[in-house]
C-alpha positions as CSV (number, residue, x, y, z in Angstrom):
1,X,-11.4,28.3,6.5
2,X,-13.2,25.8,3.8
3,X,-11.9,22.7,2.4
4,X,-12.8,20.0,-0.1
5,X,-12.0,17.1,-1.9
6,X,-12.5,17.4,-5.2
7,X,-14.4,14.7,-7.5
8,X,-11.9,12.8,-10.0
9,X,-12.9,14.4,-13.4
10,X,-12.0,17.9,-11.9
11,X,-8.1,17.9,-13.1
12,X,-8.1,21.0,-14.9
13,X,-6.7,23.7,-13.1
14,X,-8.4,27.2,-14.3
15,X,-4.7,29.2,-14.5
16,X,-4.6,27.8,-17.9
17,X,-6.0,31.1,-18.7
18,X,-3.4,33.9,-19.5
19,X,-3.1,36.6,-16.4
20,X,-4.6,39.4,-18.3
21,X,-7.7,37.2,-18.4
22,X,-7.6,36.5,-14.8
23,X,-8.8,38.2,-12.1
24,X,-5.8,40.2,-9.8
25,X,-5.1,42.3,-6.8
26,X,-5.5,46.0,-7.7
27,X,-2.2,46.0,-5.4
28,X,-0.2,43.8,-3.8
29,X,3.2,43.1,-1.5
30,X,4.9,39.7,-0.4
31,X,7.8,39.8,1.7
32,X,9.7,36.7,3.9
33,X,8.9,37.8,7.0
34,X,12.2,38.5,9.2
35,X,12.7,36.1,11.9
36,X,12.3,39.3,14.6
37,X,8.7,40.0,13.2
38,X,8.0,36.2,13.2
39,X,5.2,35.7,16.0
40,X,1.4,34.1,15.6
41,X,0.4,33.1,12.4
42,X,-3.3,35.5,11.3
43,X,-5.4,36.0,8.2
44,X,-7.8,38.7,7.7
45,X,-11.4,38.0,7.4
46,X,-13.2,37.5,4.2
47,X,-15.3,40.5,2.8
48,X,-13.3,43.3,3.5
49,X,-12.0,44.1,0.2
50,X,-8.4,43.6,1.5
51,X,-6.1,40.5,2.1
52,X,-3.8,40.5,4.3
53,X,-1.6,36.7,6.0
54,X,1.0,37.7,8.5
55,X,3.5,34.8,9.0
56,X,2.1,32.7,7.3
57,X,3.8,29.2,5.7
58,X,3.8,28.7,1.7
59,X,2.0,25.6,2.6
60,X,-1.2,27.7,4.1
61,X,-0.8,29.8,1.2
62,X,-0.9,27.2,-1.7
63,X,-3.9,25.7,0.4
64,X,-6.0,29.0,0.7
65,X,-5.3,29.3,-2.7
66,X,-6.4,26.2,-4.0
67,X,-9.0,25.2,-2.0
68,X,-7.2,22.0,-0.8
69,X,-6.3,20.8,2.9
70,X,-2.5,20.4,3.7
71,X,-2.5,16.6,3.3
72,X,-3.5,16.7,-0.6
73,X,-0.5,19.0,-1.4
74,X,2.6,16.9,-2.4
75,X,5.7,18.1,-3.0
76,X,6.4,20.9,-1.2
77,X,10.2,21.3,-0.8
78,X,11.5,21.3,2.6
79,X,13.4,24.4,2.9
80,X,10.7,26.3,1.3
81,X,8.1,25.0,3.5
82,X,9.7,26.0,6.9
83,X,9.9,29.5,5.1
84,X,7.3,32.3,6.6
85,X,5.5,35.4,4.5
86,X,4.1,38.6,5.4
87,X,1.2,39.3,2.4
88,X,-0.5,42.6,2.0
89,X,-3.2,43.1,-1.1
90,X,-5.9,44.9,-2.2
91,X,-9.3,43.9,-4.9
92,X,-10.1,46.4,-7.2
93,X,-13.0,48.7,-6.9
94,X,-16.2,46.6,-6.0
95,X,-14.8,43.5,-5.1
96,X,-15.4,42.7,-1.4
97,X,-12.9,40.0,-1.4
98,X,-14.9,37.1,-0.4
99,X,-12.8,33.5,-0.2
100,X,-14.0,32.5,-3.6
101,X,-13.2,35.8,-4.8
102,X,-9.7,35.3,-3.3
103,X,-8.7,32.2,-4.6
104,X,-8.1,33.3,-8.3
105,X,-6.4,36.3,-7.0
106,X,-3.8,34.4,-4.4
107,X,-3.3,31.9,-7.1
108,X,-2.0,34.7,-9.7
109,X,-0.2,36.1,-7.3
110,X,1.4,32.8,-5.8
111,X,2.5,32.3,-9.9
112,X,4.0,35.8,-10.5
113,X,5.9,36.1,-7.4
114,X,7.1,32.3,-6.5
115,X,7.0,31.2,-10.1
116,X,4.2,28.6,-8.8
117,X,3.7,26.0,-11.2
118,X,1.0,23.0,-10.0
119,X,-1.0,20.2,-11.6
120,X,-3.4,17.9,-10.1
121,X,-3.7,13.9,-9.6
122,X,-6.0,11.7,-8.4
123,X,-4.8,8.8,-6.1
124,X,-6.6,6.7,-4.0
125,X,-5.2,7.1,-0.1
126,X,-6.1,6.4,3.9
127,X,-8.3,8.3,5.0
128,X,-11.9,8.9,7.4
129,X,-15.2,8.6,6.6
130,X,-17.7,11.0,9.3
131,X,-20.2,9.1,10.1
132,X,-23.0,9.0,13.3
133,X,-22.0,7.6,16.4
134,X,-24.6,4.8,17.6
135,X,-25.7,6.8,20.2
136,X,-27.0,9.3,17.8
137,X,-25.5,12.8,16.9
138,X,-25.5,15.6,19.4
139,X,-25.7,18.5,17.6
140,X,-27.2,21.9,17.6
141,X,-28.7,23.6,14.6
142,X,-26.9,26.8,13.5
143,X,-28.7,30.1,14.5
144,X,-30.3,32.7,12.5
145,X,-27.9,34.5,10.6
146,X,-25.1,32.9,12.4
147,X,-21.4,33.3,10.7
148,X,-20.2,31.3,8.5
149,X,-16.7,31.0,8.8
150,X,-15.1,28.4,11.3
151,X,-11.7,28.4,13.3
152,X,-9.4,25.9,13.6
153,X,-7.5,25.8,17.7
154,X,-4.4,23.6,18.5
155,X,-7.4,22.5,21.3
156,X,-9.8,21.9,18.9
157,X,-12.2,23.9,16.6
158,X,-15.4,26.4,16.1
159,X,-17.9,26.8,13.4
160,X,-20.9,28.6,14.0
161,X,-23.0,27.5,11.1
162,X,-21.3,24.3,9.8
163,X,-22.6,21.4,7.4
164,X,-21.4,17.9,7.6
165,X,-19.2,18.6,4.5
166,X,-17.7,21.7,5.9
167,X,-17.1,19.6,9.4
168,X,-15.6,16.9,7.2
169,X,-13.5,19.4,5.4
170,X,-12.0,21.1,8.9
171,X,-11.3,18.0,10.9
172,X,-8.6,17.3,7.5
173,X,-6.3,19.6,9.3
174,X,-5.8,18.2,12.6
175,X,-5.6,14.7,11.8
176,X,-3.8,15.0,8.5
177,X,-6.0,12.8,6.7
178,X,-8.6,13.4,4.2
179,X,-12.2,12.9,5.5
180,X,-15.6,12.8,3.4
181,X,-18.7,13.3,5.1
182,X,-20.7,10.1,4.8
183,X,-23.5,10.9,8.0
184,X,-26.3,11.6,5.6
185,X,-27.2,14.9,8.2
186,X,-28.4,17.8,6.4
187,X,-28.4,21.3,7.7
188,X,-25.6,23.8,9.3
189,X,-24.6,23.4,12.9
190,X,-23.3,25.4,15.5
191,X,-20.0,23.1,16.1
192,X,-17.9,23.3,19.1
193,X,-15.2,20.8,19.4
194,X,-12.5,20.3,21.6
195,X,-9.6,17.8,22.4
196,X,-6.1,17.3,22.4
197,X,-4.0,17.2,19.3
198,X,-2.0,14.4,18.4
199,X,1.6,14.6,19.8
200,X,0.4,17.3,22.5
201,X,1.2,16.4,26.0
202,X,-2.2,17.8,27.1
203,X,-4.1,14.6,29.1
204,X,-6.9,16.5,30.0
205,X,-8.8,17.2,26.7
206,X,-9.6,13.6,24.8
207,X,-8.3,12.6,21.1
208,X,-10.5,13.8,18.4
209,X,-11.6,10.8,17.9
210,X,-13.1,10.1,21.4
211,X,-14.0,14.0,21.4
212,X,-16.6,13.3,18.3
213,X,-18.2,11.0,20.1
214,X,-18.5,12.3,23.1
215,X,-19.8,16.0,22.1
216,X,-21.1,15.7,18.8
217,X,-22.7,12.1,18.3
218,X,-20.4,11.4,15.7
219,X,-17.6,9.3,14.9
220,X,-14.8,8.4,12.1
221,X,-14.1,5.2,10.1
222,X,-10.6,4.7,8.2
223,X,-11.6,3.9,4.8
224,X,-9.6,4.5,1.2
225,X,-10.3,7.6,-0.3
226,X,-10.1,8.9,-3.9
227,X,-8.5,12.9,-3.1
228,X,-7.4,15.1,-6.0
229,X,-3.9,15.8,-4.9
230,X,-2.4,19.4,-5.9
231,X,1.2,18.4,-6.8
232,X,4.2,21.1,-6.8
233,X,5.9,21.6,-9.9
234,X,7.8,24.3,-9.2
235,X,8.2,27.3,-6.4
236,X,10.9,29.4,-5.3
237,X,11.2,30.7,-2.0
238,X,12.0,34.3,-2.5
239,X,9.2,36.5,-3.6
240,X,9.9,38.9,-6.9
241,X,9.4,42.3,-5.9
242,X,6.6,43.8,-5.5
């Protein structure tokens, strides 16, 4: 999954367009997903001319949507957010679905079936700057051809061809925090990173903090960051029918 925090002058959100000028799912279904079915949360891959989120939270949603990490969306209501979905859709002829090609077509859909009504704000908040360790980072250049599409573990994460930005933009979710990529390394990386979550009882991976460090050469600095918050206007929790 991909990330970012967008600049300040980037408030306008593109939905301002009307649907019929808007790219859309040839086919689509939402449904809450019934608390028998409910079991690990899984995304399809990108590229396959089909979408398809299996208990997933409206919070994942919005953010795959948007291109925004958990911590920028505000607003969220409670009851909504410990709801779970089941989406199934389809790109027209042609389309093979990649995420940028997705975004447009999750947000229409988020809009026609939830009523989804969003608008951005810039604040300044706490958050991490990556940086290099002293010692030096410790990192291995990305192979030929190598996939670009990283995971994100409750023990850590995976990229196999990550840049600094894209490191920055994954290590958002974990700590809850926005990060910016201030190392200054350029390239893509083969990233493997693991340690213990925060609030896990598990003593035998580090923090992510000491993790960085320790297996990548790098480190973070709390600093205050300008983020482009997506804030929630309106959503319901029932999906129209399909």
């Amino acid at each position: 999954m991909i990330y970012s925090i967008a600049v300040a002058g980037l408030l306008a959100i593109a939905a301002t367009a009307s649907p019929q000028d808007r790219p859309a799912f040839e086919v689509a279904s939402v449904k809450v997903t019934p608390p028998a079915s409910a079991g690990l949360t899984s995304i399809s891959p990108y590229g396959t001319g089909r979408f398809t989120a299996t208990n997933v939270t409206m919070e994942l949603l919005i953010s795959l949507a948007y291109g925004v990490s958990d911590s920028q969306i505000v607003g969220l209501p409670g009851r909504i957010a410990a709801e779970r979905y089941d989406v199934t859709a389809k790109a027209e002829a042609g389309v093979s679905l990649t995420y940028e090609e997705l975004k447009p077509r999750l947000q229409l859909l988020l809009e026609q079936r939830f009523k989804l009504a969003v608008h951005r704000e810039v604040k300044d908040t706490q958050g991490y700057a990556l940086v290099a360790a002293k010692s030096g980072p410790k990192l291995k250049k990305a192979g030929p051809g190598a996939e670009a599409r990283g995971t994100i573990f409750v023990r850590g994460l995976r990229h196999p061809s990550a840049s600094m930005d894209t490191l920055a933009g994954m290590l958002a979710r974990p700590l809850h925090r926005p990060v910016v990529n201030k190392t200054g390394i350029e390239g893509n990386y083969n990233i493997v990173l693991n340690y213990s979550q925060e609030g896990t009882a598990d003593s035998s991976l580090p923090s992510v903090f000491t993790a960085l460090q320790e297996q990548l050469g790098l480190k973070l600095e709390s600093l205050m960051v300008p983020v482009e918050m997506l804030v929630i206007d309106h959503v319901e929790s029932v999906p129209t029918e399909n």
